[in-house]
C-alpha positions in Angstrom: 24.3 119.0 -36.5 24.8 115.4 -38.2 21.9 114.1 -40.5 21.1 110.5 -41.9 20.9 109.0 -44.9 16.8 109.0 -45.3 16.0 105.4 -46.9 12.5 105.2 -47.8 10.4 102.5 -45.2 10.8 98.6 -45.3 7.3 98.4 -45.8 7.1 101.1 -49.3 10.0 98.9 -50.7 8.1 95.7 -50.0 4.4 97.2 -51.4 6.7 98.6 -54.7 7.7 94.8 -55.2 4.5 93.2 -54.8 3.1 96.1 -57.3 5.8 94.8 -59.9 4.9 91.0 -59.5 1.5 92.1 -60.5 2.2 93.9 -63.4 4.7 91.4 -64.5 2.0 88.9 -64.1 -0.6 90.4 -65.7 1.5 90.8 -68.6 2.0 87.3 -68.8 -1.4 86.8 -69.1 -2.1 89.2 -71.7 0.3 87.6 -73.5 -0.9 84.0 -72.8 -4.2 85.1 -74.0 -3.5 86.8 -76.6 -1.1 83.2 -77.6 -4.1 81.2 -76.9 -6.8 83.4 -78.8 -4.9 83.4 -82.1 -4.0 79.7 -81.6 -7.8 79.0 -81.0 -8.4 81.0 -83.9 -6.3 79.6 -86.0 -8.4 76.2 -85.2 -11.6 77.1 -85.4 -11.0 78.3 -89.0 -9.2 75.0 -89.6 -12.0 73.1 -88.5 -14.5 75.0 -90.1 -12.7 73.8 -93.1 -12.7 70.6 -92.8 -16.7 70.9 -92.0 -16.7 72.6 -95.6 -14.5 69.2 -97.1 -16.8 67.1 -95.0 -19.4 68.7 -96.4 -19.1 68.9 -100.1 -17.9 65.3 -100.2 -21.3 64.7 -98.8 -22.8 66.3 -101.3 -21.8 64.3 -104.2 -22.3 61.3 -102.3 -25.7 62.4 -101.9 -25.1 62.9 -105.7 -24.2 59.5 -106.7 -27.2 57.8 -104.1 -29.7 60.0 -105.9 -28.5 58.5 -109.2 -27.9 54.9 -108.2 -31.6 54.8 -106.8 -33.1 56.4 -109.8 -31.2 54.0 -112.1 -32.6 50.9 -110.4 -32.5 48.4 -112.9 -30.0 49.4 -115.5 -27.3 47.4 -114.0 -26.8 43.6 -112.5 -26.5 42.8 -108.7 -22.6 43.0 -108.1 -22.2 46.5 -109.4 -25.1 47.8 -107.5 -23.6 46.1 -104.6 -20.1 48.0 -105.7 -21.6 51.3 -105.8 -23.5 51.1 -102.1 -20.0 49.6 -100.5 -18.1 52.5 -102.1 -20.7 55.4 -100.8 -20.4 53.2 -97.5 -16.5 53.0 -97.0 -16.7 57.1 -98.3 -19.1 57.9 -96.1 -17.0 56.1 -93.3 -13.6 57.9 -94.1 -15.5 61.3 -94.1 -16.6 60.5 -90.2 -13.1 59.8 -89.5 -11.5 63.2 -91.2 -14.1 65.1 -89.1 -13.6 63.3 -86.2 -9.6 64.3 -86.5 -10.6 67.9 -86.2 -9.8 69.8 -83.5 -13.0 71.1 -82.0 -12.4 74.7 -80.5 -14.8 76.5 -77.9 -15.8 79.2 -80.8 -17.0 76.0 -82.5 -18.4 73.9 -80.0 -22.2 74.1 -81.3 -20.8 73.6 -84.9 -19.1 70.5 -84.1 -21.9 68.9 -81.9 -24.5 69.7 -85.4 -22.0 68.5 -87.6 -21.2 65.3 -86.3 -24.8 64.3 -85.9 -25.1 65.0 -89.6 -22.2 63.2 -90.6 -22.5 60.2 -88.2 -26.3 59.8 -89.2 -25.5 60.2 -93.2 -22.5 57.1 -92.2 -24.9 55.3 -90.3 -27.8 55.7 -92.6 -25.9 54.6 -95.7 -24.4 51.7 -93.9 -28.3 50.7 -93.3 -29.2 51.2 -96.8 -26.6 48.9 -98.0 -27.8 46.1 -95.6 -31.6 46.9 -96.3 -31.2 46.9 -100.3 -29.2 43.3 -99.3 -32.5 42.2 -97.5 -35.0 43.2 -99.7 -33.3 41.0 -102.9 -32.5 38.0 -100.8 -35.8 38.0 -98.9 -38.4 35.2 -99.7 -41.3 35.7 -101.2 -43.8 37.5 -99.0 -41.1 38.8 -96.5 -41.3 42.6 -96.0 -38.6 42.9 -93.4 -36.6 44.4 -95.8 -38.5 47.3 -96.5 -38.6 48.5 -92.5 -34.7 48.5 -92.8 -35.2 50.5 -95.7 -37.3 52.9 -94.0 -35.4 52.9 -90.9 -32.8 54.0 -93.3 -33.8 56.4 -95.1 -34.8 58.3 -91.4 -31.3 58.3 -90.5 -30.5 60.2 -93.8 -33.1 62.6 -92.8 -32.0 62.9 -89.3 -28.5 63.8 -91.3 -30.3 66.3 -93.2 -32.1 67.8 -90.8 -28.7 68.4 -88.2 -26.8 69.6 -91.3 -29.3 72.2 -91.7 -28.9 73.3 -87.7 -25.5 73.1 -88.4 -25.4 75.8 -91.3 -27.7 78.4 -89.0 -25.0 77.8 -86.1 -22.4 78.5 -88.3 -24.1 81.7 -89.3 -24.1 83.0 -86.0 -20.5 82.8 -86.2 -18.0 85.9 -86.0 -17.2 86.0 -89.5 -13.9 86.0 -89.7 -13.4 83.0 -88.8 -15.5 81.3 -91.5 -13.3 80.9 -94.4 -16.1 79.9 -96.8 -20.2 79.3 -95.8 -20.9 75.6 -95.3 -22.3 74.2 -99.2 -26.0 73.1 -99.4 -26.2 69.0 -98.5 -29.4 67.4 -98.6 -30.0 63.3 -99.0 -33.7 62.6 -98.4 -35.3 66.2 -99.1 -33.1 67.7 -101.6 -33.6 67.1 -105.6 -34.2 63.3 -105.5 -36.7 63.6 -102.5 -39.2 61.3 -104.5 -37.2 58.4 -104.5 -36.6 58.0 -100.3 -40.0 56.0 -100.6 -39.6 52.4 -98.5 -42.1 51.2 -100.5 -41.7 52.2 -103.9 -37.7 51.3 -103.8 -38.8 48.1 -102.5 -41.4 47.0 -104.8 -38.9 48.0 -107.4 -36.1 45.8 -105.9 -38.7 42.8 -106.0 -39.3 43.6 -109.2 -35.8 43.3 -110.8 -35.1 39.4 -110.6 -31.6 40.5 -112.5 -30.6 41.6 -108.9 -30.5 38.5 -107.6 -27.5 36.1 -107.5 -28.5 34.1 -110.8 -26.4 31.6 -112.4 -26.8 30.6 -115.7 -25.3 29.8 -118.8 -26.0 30.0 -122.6 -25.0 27.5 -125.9 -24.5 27.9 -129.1 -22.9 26.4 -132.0 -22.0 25.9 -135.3 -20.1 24.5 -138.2 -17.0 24.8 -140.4 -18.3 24.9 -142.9 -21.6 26.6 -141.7 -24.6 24.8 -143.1 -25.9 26.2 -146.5 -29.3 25.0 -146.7 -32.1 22.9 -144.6 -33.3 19.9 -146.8 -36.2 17.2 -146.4 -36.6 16.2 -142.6 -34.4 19.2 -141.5 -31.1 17.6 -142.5 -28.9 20.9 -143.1 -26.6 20.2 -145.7 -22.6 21.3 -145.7 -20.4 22.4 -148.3 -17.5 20.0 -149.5 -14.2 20.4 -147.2 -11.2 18.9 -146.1 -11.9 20.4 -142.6 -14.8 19.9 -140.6 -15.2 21.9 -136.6 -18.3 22.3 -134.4 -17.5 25.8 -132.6 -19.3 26.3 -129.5 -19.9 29.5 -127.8 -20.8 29.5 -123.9 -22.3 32.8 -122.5 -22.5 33.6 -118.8 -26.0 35.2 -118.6 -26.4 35.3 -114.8 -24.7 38.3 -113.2 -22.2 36.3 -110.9 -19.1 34.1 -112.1 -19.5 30.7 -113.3 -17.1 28.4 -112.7 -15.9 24.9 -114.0 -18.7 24.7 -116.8 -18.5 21.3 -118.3 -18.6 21.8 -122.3 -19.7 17.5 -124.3 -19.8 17.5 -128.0 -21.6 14.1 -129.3 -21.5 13.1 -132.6 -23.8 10.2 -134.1 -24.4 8.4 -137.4 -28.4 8.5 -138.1 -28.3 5.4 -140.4 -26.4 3.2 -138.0 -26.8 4.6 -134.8 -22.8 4.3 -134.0 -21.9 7.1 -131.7 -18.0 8.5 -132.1 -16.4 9.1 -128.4 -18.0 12.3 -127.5 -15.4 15.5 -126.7 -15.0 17.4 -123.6 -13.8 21.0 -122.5 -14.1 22.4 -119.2 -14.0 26.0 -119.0 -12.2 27.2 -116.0 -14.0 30.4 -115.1 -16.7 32.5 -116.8 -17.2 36.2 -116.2 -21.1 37.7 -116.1 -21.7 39.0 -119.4 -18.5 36.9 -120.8 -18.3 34.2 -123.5 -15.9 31.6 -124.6 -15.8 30.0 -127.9 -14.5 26.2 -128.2 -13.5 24.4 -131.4 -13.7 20.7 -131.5 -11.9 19.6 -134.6 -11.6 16.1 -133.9 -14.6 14.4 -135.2 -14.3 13.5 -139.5 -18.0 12.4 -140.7 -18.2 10.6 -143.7 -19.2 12.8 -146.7 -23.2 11.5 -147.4 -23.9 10.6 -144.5 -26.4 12.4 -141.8 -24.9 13.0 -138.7 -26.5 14.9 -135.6 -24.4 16.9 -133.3 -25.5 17.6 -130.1 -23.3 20.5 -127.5 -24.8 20.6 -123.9 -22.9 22.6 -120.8 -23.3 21.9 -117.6 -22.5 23.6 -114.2 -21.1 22.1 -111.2 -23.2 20.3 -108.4 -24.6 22.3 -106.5 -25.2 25.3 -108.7 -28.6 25.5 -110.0 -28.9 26.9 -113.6 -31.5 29.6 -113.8 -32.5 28.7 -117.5 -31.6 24.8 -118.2 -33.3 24.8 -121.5 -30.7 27.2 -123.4 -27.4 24.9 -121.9 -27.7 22.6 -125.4 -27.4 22.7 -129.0 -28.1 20.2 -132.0 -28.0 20.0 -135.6 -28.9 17.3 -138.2 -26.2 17.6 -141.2 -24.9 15.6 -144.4 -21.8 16.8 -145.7 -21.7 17.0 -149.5 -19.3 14.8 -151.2 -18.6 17.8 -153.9 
């Protein structure tokens, strides 16, 4: 009797295949998961720290507003207009660096907290800027400024408050992807809470007329020789010399630049009432808080005689000088003969 090769059925050799697809497959996917949970991983704990950069810069921003409100006064208009444009464009760049993050499904509830803090600390500080702006310029009697404060200082707090959201939801976190907990940020209710008062910051703004944009300009002056003594009818009397200068020393007083201040020297015989050609300087550019000094060595009095000298600096049109009365100087003089 003849026998067959036995070959197992169609149909077995068919299911056998189907049964390796699926395994293959499902090793795939093991493997594509197991990819894609260590990649998410890996950037969730990179995002968590850039919260934790985000965060600590915040905090010495919330530092340095603390300070700058509490030191109201101690410093002129343009560098208290320095230091809120600085916290601003910080502020601004720390939006963006969080913003670059990738957000991961781990840290979904993070990022949604975190950004409403740091978008609301941007936003507020940007306000504060414009209110503190408002609130100097305003006329008297306008309060608008101090409602942009306010409206302000509740976007700081609204920062706060998320931030603080944002530190629980991080807690609930597996911890091993938290490479460090999230530091303590507070603007409005942490240790300078006393100062986020509307009112009180703006009454103190009102109060500091060195804020505003003043112009103004100090003289003084004297001679070379100086003047030794003050005789009858305050004729001040100079040594003997073969040199005589009037020296002149603007000062910029205000707290913004000066420029093109107009220095005239006169010189005039008492007895005789002739008047020399008066001298001129004009003095490019003065810095707040700046001085120049001018010689004029020009003028030769006669030896005897009484002389006044009068110095008087002026700005340019259109600029009004906060305290005219200090922009001149004059002295009655008799040079000795010996």
């Amino acid at each position: 009797m003849a026998y067959s090769d036995y070959g197992p059925p169609r149909r077995s050799r068919r299911r056998r295949n189907i049964v390796l697809i699926i395994i293959l497959l499902l090793v795939v996917g093991v493997l594509a998961l197991a990819v894609r949970y260590r990649t998410e991983r890996r950037e969730s704990i990179d995002y968590l720290a850039t919260a934790e950069e985000v965060a600590i810069a915040h905090s010495e921003m919330a530092e340095r507003l603390g300070t700058l409100l509490q030191g109201l006064g101690s410093e002129d208009r343009p560098d208290l207009i320095l230091r809120l444009e600085t916290l601003a464009a910080d502020a601004n760049e720390a939006r963006r660096t969080l913003g670059d993050a990738v957000v991961t499904r781990p840290v979904a509830e993070v990022s949604g907290l975190m950004t409403v803090a740091v978008q609301s600390w941007d936003d507020g500080i940007a306000a504060l800027d414009e209110a503190i702006i408002a609130v100097l310029d305003a006329e008297r009697g306008d309060l608008s400024g101090e409602d942009e404060l306010q409206a302000a200082f509740d976007l700081l707090r609204l920062g706060d408050r998320a931030y603080v959201s944002t530190v629980e939801a991080v807690g609930r976190l597996d911890p091993e992807i938290v490479p460090a907990p999230l530091p303590p940020v507070s603007y409005v209710d942490g240790e300078f809470a006393a100062l986020y008062d509307a009112t009180v910051i703006a009454q103190r703004l009102r109060r500091l007329g060195s804020l505003s944009e003043v112009s103004d300009v100090a003289l003084i002056g004297t001679t070379i020789p100086e003047p030794v003594s003050e005789g009858t009818g305050g004729v001040f009397a100079l040594p003997a010399s073969d040199e005589f200068v009037v020296e002149i020393t603007v000062s910029n007083t205000g707290n913004v630049v000066i420029e093109r201040v107009s220095v005239v020297v006169t010189l005039q015989r008492a007895a005789s009432g002739e008047q020399i050609p008066p001298l001129g300087i004009v003095i490019p550019s003065i810095e707040p808080g700046a001085s120049e000094t001018l010689p004029f060595a020009e003028f030769d009095p006669e030896p005897g005689a009484v002389y006044t000298v009068t110095a008087v600096a002026t700005l340019e049109e259109g600029v009004v000088d906060a305290d005219p009365d200090n922009n001149s100087w004059s002295l009655i003089f008799k040079r000795n003969t010996e």
